[in-house]
N, C-alpha and C positions, 0 to 999 in steps of 0.2 A: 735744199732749204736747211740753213742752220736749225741745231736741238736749240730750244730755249736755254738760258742761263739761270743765274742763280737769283741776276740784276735785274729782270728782264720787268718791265713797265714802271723801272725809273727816272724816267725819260728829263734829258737838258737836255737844249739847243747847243750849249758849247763844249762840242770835242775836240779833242787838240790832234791836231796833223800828225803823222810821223810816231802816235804809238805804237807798240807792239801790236803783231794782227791778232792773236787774241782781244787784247781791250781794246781796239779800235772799235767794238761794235757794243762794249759795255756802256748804257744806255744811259748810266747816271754818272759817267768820264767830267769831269770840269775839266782837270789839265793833266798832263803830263810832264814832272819836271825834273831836272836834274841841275846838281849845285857842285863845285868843287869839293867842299865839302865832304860828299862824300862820293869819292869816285868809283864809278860805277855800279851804284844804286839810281834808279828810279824810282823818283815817288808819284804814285799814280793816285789823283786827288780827288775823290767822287763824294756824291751828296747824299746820304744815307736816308733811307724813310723811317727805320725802327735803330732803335739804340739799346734795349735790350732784350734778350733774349734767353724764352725760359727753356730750360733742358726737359725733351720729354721726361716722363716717368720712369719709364724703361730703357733709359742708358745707363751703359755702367758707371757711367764717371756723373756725377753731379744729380743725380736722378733730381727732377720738381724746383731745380737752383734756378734764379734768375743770375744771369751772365752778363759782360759789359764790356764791348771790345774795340778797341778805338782803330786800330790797327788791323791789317791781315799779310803775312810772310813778317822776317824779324830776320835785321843784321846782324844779331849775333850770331847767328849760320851755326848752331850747335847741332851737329850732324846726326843726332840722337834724336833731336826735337821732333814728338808722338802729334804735332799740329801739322809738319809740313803736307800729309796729303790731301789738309783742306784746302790747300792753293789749286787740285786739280779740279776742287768744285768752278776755279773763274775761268779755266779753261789754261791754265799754268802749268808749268812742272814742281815738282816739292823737289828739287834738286837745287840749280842754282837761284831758278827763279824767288822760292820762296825765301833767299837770301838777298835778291837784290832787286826786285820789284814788291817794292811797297805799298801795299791800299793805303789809304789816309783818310779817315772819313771822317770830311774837313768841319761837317756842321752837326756833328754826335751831341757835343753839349745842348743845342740849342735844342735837338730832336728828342733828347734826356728830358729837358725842362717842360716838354708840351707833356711827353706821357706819363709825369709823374702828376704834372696839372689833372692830368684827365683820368687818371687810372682809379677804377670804384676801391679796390683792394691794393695797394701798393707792395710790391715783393719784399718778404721779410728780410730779405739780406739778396745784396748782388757781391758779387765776386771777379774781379780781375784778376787775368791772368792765368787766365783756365786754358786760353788758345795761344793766342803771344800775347806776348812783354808787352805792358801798358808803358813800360817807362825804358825802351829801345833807345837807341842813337834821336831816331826821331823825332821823340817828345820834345828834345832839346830844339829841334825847328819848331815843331806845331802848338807845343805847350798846349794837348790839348785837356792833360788832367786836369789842372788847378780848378775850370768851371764845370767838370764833372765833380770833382769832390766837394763843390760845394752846392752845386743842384743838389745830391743826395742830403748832404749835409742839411739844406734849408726843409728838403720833404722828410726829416728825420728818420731814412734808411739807411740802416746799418750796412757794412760793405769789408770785404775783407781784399787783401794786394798782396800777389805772389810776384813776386821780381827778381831778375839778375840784375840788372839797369841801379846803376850807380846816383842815379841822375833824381832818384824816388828822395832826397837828401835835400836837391830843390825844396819838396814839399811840405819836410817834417813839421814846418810850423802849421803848417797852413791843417795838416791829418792831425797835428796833436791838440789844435781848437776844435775840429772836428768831432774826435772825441772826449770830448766835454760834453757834449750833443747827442751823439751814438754811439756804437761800439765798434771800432775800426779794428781791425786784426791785420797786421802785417807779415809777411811770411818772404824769406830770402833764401834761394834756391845757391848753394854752396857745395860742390860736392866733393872737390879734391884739392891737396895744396901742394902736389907738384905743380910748378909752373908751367913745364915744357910740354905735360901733359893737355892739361887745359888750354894753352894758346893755341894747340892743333886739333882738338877736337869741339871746342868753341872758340873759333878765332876773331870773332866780332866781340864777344862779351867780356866784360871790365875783369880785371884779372882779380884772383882770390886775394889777394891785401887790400884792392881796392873794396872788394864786398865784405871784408871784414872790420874794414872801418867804416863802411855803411853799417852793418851791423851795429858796432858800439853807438855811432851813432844816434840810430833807433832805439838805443836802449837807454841814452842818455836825453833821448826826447819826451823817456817816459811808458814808453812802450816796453812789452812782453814779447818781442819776435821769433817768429817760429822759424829754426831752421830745416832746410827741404834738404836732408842728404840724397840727392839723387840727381845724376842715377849713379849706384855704386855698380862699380866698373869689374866683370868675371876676373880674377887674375892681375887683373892691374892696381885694384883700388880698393879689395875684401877682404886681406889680410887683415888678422885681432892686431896687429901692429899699426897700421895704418889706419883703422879704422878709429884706434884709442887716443891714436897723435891728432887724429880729421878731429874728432868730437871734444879732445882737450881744447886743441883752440876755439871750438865755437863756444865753448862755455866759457871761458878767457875774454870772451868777446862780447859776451852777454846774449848768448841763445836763453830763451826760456824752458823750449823746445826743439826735440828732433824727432824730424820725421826720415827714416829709411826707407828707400825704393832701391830695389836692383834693374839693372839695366831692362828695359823695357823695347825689343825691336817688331814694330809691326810691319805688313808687305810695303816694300820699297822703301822704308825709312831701313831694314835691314841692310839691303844693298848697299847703301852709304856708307853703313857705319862697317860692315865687312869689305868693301874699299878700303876706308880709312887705315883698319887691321893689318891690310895687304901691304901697303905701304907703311905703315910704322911697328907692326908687332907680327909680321907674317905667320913667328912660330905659333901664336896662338889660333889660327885660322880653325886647326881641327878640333880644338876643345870648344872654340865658340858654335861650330858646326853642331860638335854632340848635345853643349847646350841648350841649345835652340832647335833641335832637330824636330821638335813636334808642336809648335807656334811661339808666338812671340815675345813667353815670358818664361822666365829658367825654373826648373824640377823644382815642385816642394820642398825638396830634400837638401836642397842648394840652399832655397831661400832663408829656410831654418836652419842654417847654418850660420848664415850671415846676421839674420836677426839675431840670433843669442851671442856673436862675437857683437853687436851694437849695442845688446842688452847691458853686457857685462862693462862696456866703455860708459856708459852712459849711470849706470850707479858709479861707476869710479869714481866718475866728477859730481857728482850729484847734480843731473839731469832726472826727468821723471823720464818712465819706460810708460809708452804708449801701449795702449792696449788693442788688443786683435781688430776690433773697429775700426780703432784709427791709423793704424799702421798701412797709409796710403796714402801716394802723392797729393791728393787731393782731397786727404780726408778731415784736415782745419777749413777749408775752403767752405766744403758744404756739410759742415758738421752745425745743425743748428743750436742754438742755444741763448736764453735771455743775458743781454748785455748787462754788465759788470754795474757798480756803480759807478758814474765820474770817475777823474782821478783827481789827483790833487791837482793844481797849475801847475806847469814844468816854466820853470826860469830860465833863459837863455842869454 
């Protein structure tokens, strides 16, 4: 007898032939589809009961946040990515799979709009982007933001969007009426400006010029965007040289903020990224070995090292320097706080 899943009494009559044996017996399956487009992804298209979702108290990431996920696995395949072993909750691998089978949870918005109808207390702020990319290759099929951000928008809850996804540029108008309304926080995950670096350790994701003129963007939509340096990279991408070139451009581009994270590897998202090593940096295999030799995130001693080489990039250009609080991938996301006034109208 199969363990239950994750889906289990989401029940539709129509599943599509010929899926993976894992979700062949995923209970709330509509279809399973694939398009030229993009080859060799599947998007596996199911009908959701709940659309958000509040973070226990006692996690370390988001504690008490309500979250909001349209998606689950992401084409940008960034080998690093701390979400892929939520795909072994569907009965998946967080290797390829979580790059190329796609959940799509095709009726989010609509499942949005009943529980915000019916919720006694409505969440002070939800946040995308906590798990994957709200604004992936996908969204460009599903468009399924646009009538989330304006459910939230119409039940007057605030909402913040962390993204690589080029494609968030689609929405600037639609987020900059938004906030007229609430407090929108956007946040764009940047973290190196080699090229050759980035196309192989995120090979799906829009390349660094493209998210830097998504930034300016954002910044000429009106907005204050918060940059996500991370993950900065042991050896390859923590040099005070590199890190003062990485932060000159993002203020060049109109960061408001940055946020620093160093490389983060938990079990089996390691093994990928020390793959990857193997193949493109071999010499470095025994230093990432001593860094990480006692779980998944690098020595104190390390980390303060690299934060005061950020510290010091970051008064150069006149960025503000984050404080112990906040100096965490996720720490604008669920940091709360009473929304701004309006802003002015942005003309386009």
């Amino acid at each position: 007898m199969n363990a239950p899943t994750a889906w289990d009494g989401q029940r539709i009559d129509a599943i599509a032939p010929g899926t993976l044996p894992g979700l062949g017996r995923v209970q709330n399956l509509v279809r399973s589809v694939r398009t030229p487009e993009f080859e060799g992804v599947t998007f596996h298209e199911v009908l959701t009961k709940s659309a958000l979702n509040h973070v226990p108290a006692t996690s370390a990431m988001l504690p008490g946040e309500w979250t909001l996920n349209p998606y689950r696995g992401c084409t940008h395949a960034c080998a690093y990515c701390f979400a892929r072993p939520t795909h072994e909750h569907l009965g998946l691998g967080l290797g390829a799979d979580f790059d190329a089978q796609i959940i799509v949870k095709v009726n989010v918005a609509e499942v949005l709009r009943r529980e915000l109808a019916t919720k006694r207390v409505l969440p002070e702020r939800v946040a995308f982007g906590t798990n994957t990319d709200p604004y992936q290759r996908a969204e460009g099929r599903y468009t399924l933001m646009p009538p989330i951000i304006d459910a939230l928008t119409g039940a007057r809850v605030p909402f913040s969007i962390l993204t690589k996804g080029t494609l968030i540029r689609r929405d600037l108008d639609r987020l900059a009426a938004a906030a007229q309304k609430v407090n929108v926080e956007l946040g764009l995950s940047i973290a190196y400006l080699d090229d050759d670096l980035q196309r192989t350790l995120e090979p799906g994701a829009p390349s660094t010029a493209a998210r830097l003129d998504t930034l300016r963007a954002m910044r000429d939509a009106g907005f204050a965007p918060t940059v996500f340096l991370a993950p900065i990279l042991p050896y390859l991408t923590d040099s005070a040289e590199q890190l003062d070139a990485t932060i000159a451009e993002l203020a060049a581009a109109g960061a408001a903020n940055v946020l620093p994270t160093s490389l983060y590897l938990q079990k089996g998202v390691k093994d990928l990224v020390l793959q990857w090593l193997r193949r493109r940096y071999p010499e470095l295999l025994p230093a990432y070995a001593d860094l990480y030799a006692t779980g998944s995130r690098t020595p104190r001693a390390y980390r303060d090292t690299v934060k005061a080489r950020v510290h010091q990039a970051l008064h150069r250009h006149g960025l503000p320097v984050p404080d112990d609080s906040t100096e965490d991938k996720f720490a604008l996301l669920g940091k709360r706080r009473p929304p701004p006034p309006p802003p002015e109208p942005t003309l386009f």
